[in-house]
C-alpha positions as CSV (number, residue, x, y, z in Angstrom):
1,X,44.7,232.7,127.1
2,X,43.3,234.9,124.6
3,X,43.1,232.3,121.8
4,X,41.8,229.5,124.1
5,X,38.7,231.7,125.3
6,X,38.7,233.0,121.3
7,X,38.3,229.3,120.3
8,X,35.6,228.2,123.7
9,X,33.6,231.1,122.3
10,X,33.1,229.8,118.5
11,X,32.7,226.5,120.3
12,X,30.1,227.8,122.7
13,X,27.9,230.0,119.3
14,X,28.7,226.8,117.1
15,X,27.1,224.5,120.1
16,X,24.1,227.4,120.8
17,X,23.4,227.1,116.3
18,X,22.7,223.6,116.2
19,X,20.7,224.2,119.8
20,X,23.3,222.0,122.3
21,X,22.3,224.3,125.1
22,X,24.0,222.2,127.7
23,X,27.5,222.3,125.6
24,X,26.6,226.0,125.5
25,X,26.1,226.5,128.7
26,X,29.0,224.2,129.5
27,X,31.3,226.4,127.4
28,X,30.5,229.7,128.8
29,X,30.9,228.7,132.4
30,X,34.6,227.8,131.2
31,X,35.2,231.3,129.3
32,X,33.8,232.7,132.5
33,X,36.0,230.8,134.5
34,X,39.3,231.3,132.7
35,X,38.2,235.1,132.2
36,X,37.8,235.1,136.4
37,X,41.5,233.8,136.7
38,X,41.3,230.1,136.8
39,X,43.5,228.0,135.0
40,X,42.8,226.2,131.7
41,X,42.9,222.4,133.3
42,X,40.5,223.8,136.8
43,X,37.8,225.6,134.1
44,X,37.9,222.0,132.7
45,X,37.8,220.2,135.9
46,X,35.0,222.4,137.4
47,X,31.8,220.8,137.7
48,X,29.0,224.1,136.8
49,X,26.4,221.8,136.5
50,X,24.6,223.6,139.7
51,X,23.5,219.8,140.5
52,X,25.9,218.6,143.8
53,X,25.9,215.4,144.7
54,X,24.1,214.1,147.7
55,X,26.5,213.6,151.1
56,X,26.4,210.0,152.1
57,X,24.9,209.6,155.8
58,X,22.5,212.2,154.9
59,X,20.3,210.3,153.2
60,X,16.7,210.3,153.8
61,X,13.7,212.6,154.6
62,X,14.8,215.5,157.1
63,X,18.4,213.9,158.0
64,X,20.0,216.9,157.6
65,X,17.7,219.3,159.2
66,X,20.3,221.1,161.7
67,X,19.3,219.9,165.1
68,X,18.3,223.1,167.7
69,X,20.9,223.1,170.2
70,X,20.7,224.4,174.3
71,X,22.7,226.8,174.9
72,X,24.7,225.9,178.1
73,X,23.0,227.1,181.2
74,X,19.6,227.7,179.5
75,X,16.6,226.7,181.7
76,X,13.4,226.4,180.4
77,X,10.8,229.7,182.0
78,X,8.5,228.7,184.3
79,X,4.8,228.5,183.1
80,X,2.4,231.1,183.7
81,X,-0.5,230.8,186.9
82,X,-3.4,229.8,185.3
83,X,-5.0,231.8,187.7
84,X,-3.8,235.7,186.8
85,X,-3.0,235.0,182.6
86,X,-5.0,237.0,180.8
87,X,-5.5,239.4,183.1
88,X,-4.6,242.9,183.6
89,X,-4.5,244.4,186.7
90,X,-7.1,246.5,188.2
91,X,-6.2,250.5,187.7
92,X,-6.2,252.9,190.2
């Protein structure tokens, strides 16, 4: 494990020399990955782009906006009397 984050790290300063910044960034994501535990194929597997694909049926403009739900038994209040809003009442 040692040699395999040993060789993604001269792989990752070689990438950052000639100024691949994505292969750099690519590469560190890896070592951190395999330093956190993972395995070598899942740190190569793993997508660390930060970009995630879009989820079909949500496409559009506000599709997937949660939806305010009523909880059950919820009644909306009754409106104030236009006659007394606004008003305090007289003190004594």
């Amino acid at each position: 494990m040692d040699a395999e984050i040993a060789d993604l790290e001269r792989r990752m300063l070689a990438a950052a020399k000639r100024e691949d910044f994505e292969d750099a960034r690519r590469l560190r994501d890896q070592i951190n990955l395999l330093r956190g535990g993972a395995t070598t194929e899942e740190a190569a597997r793993a997508d660390t782009s930060g970009l995630s694909r879009q989820i079909p049926g949500a496409m559009g403009i506000g599709t997937n906006k949660a939806k305010p739900v009523v909880p059950r038994g919820w009644k909306t209040p009754k409106k104030p009397d236009p006659m007394t809003s606004g008003r305090r009442p007289k003190r004594r």
